[in-house]
MIPA-830737 format. One record per residue: chain; x, z, y of N, C-alpha, C, CB in turn. Coordinates in Angstrom, 1 decimal. Glycine has a CB too. Example, Ala and Ser with C-alpha at 12.3 -4.5 7.8 and 13.67 -1.06 7.14 Angstrom:
MIPA-830737
rec bamar: A	n_px: 13.2	n_pz: 7.8	n_py: -5.7	ca_px: 12.3	ca_pz: 7.8	ca_py: -4.5	c_px: 13.2	c_pz: 7.8	c_py: -3.3	cb_px: 11.3	cb_pz: 9.0	cb_py: -4.5
rec bamar: A	n_px: 12.8	n_pz: 7.1	n_py: -2.2	ca_px: 13.7	ca_pz: 7.1	ca_py: -1.1	c_px: 12.9	c_pz: 7.9	c_py: 0.0	cb_px: 14.1	cb_pz: 5.7	cb_py: -0.6
***
This chain:
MIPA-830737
rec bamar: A	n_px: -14.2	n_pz: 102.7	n_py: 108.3	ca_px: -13.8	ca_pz: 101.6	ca_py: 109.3	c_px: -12.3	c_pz: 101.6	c_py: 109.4	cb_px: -14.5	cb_pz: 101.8	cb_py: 110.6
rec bamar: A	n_px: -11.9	n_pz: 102.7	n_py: 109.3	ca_px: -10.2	ca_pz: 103.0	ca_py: 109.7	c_px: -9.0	c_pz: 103.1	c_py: 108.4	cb_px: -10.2	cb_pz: 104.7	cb_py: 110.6
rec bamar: A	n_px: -10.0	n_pz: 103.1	n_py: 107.4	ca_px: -9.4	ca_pz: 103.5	ca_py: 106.1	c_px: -9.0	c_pz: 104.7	c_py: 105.9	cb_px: -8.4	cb_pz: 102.9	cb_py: 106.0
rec bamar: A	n_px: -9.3	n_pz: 105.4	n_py: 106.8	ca_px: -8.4	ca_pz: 106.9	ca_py: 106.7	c_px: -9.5	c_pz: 107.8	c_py: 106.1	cb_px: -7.7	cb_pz: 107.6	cb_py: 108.5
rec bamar: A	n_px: -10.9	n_pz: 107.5	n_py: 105.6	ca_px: -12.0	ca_pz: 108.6	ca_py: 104.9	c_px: -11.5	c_pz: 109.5	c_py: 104.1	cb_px: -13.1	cb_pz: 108.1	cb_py: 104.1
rec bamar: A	n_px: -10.6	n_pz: 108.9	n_py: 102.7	ca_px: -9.7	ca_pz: 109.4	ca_py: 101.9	c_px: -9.3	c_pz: 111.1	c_py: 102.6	cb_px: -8.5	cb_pz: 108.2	cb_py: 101.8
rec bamar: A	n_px: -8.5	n_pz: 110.8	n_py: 103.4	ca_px: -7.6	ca_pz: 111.6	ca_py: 104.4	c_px: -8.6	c_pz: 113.1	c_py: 105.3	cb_px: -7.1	cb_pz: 110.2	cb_py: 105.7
rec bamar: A	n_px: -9.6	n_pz: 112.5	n_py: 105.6	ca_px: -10.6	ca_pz: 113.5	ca_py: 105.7	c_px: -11.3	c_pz: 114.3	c_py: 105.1	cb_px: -11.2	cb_pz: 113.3	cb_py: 106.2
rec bamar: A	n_px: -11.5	n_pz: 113.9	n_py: 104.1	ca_px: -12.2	ca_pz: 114.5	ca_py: 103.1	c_px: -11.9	c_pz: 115.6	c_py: 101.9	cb_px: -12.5	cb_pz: 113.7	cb_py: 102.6
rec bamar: A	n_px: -12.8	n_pz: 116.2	n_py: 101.5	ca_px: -12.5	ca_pz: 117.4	ca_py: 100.9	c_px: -12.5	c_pz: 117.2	c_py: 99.4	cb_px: -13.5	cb_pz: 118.3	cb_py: 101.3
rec bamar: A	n_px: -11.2	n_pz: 116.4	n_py: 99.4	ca_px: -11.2	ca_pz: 115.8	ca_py: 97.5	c_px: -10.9	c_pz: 116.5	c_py: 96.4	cb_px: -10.1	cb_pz: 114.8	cb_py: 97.2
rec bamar: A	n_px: -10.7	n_pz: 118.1	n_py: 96.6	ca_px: -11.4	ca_pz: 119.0	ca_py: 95.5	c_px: -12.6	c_pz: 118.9	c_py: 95.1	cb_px: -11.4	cb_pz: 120.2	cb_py: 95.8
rec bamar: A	n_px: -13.5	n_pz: 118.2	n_py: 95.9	ca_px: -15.1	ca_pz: 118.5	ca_py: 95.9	c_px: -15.4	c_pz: 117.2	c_py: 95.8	cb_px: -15.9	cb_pz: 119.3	cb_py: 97.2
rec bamar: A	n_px: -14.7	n_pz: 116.4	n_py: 95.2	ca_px: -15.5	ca_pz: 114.8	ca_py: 95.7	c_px: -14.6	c_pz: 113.4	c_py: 95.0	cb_px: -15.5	cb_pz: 114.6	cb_py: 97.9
rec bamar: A	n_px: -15.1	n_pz: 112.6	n_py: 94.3	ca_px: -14.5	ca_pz: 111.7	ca_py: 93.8	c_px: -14.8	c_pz: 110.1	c_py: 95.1	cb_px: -15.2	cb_pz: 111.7	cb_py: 92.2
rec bamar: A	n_px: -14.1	n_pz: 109.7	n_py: 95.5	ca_px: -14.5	ca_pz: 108.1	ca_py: 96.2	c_px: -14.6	c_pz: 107.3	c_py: 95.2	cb_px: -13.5	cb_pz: 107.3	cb_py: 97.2
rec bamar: A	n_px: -15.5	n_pz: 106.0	n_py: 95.0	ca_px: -15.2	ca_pz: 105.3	ca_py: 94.0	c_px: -15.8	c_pz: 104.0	c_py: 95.0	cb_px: -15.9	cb_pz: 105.7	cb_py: 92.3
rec bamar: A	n_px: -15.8	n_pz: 102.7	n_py: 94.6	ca_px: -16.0	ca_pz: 101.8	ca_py: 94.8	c_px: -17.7	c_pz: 101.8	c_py: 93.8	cb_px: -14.6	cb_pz: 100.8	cb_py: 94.5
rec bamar: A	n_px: -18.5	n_pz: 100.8	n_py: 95.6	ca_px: -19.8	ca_pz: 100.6	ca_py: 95.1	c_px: -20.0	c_pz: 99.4	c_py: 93.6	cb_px: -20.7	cb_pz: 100.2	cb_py: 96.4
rec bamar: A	n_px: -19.5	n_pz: 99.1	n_py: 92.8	ca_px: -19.8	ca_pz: 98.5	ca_py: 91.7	c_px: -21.2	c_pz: 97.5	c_py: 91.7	cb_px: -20.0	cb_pz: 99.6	cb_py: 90.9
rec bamar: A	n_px: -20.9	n_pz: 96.0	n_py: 91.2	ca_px: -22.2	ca_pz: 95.3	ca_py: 91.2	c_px: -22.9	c_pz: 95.9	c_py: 90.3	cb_px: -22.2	cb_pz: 93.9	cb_py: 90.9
rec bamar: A	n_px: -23.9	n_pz: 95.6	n_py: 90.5	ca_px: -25.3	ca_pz: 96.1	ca_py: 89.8	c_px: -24.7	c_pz: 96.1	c_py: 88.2	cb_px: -26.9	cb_pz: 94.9	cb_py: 90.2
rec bamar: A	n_px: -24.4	n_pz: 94.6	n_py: 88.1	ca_px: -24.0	ca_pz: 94.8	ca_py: 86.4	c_px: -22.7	c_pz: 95.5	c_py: 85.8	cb_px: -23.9	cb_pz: 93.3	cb_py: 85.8
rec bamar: A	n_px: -22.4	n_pz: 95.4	n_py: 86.6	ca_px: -20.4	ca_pz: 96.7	ca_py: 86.4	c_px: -21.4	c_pz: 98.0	c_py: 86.3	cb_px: -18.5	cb_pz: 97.0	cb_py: 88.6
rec bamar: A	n_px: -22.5	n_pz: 98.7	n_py: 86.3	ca_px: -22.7	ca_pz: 100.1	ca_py: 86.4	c_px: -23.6	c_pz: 100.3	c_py: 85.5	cb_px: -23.0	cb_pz: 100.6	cb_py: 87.6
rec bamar: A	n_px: -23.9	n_pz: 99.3	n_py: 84.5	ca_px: -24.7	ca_pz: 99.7	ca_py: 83.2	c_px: -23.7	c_pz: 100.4	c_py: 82.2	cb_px: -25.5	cb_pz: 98.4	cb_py: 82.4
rec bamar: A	n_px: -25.0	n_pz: 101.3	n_py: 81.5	ca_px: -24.0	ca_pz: 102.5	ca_py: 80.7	c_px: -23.2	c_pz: 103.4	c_py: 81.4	cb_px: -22.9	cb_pz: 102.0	cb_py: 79.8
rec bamar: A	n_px: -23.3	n_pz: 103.6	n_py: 83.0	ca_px: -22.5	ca_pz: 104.0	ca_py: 83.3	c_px: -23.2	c_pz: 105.7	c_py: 83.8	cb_px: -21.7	cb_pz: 103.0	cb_py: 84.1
rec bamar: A	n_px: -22.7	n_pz: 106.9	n_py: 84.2	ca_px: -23.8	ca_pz: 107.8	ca_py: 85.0	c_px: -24.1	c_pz: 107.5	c_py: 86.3	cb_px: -23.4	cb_pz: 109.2	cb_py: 85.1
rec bamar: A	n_px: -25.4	n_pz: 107.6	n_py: 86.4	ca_px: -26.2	ca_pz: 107.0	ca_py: 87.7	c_px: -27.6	c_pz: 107.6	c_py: 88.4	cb_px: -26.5	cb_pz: 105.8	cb_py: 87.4
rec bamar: A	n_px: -27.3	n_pz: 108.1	n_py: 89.4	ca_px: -28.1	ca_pz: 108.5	ca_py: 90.3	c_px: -29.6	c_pz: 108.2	c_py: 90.0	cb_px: -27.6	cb_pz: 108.0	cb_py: 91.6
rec bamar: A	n_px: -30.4	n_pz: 108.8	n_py: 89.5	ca_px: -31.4	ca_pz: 108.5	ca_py: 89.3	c_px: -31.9	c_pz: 107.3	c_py: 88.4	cb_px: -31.7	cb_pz: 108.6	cb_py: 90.3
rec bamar: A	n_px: -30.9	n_pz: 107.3	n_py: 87.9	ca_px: -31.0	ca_pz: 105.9	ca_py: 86.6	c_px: -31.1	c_pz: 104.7	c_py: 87.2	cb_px: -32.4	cb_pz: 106.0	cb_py: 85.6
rec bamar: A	n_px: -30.3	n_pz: 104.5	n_py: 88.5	ca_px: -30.1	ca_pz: 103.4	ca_py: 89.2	c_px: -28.6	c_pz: 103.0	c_py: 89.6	cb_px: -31.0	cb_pz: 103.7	cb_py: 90.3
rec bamar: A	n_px: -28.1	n_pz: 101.4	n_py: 89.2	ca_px: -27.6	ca_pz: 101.1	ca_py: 90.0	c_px: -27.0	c_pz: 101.5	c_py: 91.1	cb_px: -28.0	cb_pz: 100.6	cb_py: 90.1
rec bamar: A	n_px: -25.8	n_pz: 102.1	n_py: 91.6	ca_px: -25.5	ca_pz: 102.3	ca_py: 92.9	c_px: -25.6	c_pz: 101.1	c_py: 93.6	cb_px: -24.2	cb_pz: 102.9	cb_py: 93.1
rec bamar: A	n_px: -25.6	n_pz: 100.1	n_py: 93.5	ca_px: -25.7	ca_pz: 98.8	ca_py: 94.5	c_px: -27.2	c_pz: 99.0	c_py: 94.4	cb_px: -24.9	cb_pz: 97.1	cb_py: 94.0
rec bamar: A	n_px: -28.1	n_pz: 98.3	n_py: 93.5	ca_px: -29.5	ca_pz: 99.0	ca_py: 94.1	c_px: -30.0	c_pz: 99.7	c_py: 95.2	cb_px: -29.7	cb_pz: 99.8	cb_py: 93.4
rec bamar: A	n_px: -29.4	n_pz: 101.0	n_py: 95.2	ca_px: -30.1	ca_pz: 102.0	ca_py: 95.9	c_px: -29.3	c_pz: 101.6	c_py: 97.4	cb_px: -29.8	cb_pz: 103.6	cb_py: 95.2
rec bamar: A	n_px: -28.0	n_pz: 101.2	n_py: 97.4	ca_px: -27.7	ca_pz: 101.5	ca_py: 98.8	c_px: -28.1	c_pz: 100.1	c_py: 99.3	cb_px: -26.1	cb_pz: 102.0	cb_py: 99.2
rec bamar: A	n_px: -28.4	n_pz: 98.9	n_py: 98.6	ca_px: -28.9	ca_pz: 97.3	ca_py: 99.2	c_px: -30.5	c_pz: 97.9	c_py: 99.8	cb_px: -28.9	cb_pz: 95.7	cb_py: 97.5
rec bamar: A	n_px: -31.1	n_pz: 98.9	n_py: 98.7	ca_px: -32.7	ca_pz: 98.9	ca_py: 98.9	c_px: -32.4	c_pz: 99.5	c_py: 100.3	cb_px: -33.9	cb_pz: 99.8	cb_py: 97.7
rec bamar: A	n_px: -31.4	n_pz: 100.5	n_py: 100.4	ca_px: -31.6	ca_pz: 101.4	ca_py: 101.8	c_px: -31.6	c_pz: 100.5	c_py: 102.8	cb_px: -30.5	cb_pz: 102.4	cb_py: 102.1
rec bamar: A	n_px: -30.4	n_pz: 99.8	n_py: 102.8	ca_px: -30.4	ca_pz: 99.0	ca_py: 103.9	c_px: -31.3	c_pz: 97.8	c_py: 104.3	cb_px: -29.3	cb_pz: 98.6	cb_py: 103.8
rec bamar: A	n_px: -31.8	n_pz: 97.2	n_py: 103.6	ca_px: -33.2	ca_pz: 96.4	ca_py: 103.5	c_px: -34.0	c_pz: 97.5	c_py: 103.9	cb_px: -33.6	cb_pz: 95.8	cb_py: 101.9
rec bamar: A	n_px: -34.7	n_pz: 98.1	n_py: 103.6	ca_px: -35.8	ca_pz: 99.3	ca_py: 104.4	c_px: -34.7	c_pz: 99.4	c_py: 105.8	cb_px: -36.1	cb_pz: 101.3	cb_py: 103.4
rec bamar: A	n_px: -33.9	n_pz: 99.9	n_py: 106.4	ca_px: -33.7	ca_pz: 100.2	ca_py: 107.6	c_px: -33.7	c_pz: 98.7	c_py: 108.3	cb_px: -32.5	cb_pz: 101.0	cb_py: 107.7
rec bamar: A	n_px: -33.3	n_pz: 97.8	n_py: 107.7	ca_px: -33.5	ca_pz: 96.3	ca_py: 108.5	c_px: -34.8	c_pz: 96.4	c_py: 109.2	cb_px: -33.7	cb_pz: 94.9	cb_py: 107.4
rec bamar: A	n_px: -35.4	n_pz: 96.2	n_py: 107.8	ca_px: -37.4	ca_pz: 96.0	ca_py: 108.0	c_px: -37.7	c_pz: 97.1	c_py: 109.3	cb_px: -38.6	cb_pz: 96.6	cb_py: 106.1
rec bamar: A	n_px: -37.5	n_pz: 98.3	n_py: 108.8	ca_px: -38.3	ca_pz: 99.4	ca_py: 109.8	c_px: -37.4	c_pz: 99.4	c_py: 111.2	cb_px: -38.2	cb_pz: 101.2	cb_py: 109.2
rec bamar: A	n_px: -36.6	n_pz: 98.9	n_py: 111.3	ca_px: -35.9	ca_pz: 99.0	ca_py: 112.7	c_px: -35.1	c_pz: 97.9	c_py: 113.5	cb_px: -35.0	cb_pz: 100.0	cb_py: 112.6
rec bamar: A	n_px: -35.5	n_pz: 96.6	n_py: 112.3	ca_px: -35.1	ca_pz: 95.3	ca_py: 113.1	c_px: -33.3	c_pz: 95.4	c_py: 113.4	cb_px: -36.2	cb_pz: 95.2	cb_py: 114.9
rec bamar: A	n_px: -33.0	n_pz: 95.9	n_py: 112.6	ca_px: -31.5	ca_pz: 96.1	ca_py: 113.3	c_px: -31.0	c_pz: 94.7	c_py: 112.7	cb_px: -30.5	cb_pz: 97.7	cb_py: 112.8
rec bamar: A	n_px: -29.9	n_pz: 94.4	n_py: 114.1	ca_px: -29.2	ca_pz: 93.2	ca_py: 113.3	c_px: -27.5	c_pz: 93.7	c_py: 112.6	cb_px: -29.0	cb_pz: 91.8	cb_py: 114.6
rec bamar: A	n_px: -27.3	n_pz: 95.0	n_py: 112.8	ca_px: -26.3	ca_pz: 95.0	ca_py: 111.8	c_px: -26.4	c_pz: 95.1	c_py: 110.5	cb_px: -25.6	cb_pz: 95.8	cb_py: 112.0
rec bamar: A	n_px: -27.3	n_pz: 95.3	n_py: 110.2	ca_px: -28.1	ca_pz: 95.5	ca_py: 108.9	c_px: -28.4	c_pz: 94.3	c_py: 108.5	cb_px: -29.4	cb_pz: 96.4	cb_py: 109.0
rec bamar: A	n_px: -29.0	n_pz: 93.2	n_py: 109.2	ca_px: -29.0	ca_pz: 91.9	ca_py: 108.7	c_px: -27.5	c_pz: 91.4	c_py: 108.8	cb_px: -30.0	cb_pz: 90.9	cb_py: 109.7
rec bamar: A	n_px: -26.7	n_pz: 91.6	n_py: 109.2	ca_px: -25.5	ca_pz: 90.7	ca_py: 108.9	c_px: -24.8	c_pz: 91.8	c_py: 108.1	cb_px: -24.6	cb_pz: 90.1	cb_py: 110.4
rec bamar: A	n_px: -25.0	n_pz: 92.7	n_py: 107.3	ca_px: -24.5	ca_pz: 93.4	ca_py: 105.8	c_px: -25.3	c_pz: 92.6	c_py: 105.0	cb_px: -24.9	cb_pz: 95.1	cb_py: 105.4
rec bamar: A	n_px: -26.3	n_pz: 92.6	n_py: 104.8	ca_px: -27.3	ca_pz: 92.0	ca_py: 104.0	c_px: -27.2	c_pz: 90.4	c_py: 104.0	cb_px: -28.8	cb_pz: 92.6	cb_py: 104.5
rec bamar: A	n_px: -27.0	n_pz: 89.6	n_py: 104.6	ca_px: -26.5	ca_pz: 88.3	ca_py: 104.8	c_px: -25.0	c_pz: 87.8	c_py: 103.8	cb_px: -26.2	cb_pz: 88.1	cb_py: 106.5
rec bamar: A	n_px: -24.0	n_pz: 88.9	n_py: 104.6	ca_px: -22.6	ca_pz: 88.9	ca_py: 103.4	c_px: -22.4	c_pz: 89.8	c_py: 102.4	cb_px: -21.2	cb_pz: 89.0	cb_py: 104.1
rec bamar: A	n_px: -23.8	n_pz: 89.9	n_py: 101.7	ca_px: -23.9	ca_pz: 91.5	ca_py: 101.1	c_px: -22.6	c_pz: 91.3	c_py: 99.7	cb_px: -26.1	cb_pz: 92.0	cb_py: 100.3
rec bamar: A	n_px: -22.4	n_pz: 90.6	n_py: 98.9	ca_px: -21.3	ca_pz: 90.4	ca_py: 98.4	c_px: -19.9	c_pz: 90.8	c_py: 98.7	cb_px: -21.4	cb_pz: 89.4	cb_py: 98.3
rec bamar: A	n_px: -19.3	n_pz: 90.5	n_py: 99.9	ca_px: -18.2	ca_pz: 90.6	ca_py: 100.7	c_px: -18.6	c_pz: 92.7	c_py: 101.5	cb_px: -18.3	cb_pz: 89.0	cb_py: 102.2
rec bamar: A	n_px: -19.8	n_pz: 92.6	n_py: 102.1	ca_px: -19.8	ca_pz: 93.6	ca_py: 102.4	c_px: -20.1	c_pz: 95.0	c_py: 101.5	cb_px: -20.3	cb_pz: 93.3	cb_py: 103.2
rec bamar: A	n_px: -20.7	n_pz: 94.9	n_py: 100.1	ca_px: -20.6	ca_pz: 96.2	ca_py: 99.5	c_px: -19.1	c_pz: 96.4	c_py: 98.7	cb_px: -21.9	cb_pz: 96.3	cb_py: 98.4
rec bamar: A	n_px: -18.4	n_pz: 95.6	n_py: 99.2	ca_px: -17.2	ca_pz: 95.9	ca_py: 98.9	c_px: -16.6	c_pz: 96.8	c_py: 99.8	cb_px: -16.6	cb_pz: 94.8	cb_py: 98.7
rec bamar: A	n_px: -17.4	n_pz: 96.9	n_py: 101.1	ca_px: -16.6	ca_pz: 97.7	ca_py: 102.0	c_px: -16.9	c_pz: 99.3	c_py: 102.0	cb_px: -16.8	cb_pz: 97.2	cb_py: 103.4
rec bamar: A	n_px: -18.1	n_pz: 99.5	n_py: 101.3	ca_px: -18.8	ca_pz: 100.5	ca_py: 100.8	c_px: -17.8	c_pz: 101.6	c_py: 99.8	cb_px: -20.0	cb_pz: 99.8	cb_py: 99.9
rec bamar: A	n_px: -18.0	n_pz: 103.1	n_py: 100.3	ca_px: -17.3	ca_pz: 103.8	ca_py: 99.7	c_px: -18.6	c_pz: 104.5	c_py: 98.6	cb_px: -16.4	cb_pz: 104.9	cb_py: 100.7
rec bamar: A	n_px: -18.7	n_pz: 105.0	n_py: 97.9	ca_px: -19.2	ca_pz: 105.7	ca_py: 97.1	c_px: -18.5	c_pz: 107.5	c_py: 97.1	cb_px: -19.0	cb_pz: 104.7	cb_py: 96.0
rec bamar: A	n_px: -19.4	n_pz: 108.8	n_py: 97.6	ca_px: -18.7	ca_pz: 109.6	ca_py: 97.4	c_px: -19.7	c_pz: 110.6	c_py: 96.6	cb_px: -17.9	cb_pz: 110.1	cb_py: 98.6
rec bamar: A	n_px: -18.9	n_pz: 111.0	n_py: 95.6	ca_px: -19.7	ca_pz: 111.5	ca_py: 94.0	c_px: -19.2	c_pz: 112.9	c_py: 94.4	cb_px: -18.9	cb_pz: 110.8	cb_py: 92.1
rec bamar: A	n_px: -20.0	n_pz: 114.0	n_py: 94.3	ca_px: -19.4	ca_pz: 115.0	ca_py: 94.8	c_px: -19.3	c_pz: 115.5	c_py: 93.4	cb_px: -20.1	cb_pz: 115.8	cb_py: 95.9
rec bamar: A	n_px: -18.5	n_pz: 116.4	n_py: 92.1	ca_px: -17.6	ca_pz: 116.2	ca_py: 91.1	c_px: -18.8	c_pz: 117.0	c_py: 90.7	cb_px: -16.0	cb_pz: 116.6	cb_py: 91.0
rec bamar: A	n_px: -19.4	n_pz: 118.3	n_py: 91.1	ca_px: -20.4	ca_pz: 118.6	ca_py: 90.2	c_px: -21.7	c_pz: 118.2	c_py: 90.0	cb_px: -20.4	cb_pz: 119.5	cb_py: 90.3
rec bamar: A	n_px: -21.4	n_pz: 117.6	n_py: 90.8	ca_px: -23.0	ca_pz: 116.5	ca_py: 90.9	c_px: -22.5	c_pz: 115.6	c_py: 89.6	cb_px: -23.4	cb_pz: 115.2	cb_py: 92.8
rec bamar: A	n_px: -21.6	n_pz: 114.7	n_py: 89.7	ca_px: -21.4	ca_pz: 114.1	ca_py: 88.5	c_px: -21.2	c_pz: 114.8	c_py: 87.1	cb_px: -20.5	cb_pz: 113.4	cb_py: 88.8
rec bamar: A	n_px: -20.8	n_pz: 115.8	n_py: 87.4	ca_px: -20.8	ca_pz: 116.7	ca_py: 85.8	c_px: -21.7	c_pz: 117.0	c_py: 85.4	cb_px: -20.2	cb_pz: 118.0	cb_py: 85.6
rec bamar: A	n_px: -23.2	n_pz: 117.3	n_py: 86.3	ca_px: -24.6	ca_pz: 117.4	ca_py: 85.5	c_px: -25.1	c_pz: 116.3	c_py: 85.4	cb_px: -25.5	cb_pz: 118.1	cb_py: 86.0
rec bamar: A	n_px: -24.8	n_pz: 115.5	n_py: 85.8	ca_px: -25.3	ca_pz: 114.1	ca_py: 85.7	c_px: -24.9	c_pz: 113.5	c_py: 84.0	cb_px: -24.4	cb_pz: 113.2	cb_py: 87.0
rec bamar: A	n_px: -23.9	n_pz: 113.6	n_py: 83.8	ca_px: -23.2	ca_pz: 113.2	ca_py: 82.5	c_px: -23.5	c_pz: 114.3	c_py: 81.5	cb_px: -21.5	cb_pz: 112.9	cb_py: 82.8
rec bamar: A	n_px: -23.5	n_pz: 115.7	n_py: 81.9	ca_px: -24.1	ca_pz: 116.2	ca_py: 80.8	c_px: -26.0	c_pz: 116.1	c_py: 80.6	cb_px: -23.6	cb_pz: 117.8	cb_py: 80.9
rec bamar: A	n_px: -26.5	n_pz: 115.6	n_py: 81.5	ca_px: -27.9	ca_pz: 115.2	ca_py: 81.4	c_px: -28.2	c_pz: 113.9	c_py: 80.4	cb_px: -28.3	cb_pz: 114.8	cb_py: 82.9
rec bamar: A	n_px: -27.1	n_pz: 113.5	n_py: 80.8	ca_px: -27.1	ca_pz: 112.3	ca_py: 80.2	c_px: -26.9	c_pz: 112.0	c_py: 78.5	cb_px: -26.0	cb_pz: 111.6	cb_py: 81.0
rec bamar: A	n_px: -25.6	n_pz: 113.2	n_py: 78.2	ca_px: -25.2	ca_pz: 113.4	ca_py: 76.9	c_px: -26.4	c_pz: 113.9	c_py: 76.3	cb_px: -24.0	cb_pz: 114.4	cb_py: 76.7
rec bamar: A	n_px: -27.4	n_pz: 115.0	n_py: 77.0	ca_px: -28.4	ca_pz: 115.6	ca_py: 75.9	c_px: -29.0	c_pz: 114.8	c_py: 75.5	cb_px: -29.3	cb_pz: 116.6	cb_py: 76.1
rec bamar: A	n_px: -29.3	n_pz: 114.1	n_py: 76.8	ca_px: -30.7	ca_pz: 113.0	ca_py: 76.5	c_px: -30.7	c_pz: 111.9	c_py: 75.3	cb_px: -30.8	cb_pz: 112.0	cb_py: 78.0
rec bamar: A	n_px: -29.2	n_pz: 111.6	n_py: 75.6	ca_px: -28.3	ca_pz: 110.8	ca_py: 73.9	c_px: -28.6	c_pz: 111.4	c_py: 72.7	cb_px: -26.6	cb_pz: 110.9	cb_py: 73.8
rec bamar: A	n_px: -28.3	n_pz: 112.5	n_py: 72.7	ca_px: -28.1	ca_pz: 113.7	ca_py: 71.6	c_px: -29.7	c_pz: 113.4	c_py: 71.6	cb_px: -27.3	cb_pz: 115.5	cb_py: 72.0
rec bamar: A	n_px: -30.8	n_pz: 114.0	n_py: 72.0	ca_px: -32.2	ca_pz: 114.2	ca_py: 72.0	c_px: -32.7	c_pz: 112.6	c_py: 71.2	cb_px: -32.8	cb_pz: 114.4	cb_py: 73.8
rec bamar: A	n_px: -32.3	n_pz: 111.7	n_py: 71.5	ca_px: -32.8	ca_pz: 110.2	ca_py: 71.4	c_px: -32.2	c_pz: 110.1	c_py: 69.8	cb_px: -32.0	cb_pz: 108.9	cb_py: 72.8
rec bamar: A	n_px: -31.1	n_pz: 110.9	n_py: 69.4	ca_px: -30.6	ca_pz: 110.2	ca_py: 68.4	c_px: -31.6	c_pz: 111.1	c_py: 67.1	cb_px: -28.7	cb_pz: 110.3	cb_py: 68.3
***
């Protein structure tokens, strides 16, 4: 909200990246073989539904404008098994 997350955070341990449209994140490493816009639109859609919230309907209304406001934080060894999961599975397929 303040811009200042960067600043708090423990960026030895953690990459920020921008949430990416659905189609910017093919080929790319991904959380369960999903889209990061996916998963955090589905989240928020379930918390709408289960709890009627209206901030959640007005993300989901300007969802374009608003997953842009969305940080993404990749914690670095999570992404390093991720991408070497990814390489075997390549290697395996070929």
């Amino acid at each position: 909200i303040d811009g200042m997350f960067a600043k708090r955070c423990n960026m030895s341990m953690v990459t920020l990246e921008k949430v990416e449209a659905a189609e910017a994140d093919v080929g790319k490493v991904q959380h369960l073989n999903q889209p990061d816009e996916l998963i955090l639109k589905g989240l928020i859609e379930n918390h709408a539904k289960f709890t009627d919230s209206p901030r959640a309907r007005e993300i989901l209304a300007d969802w374009p404008n608003m997953r842009a406001k969305f940080i993404k934080v990749m914690p670095n060894e999570y992404k390093r098994a991720l991408t070497e999961l990814a390489a075997a599975s390549t290697k395996q397929a070929a």
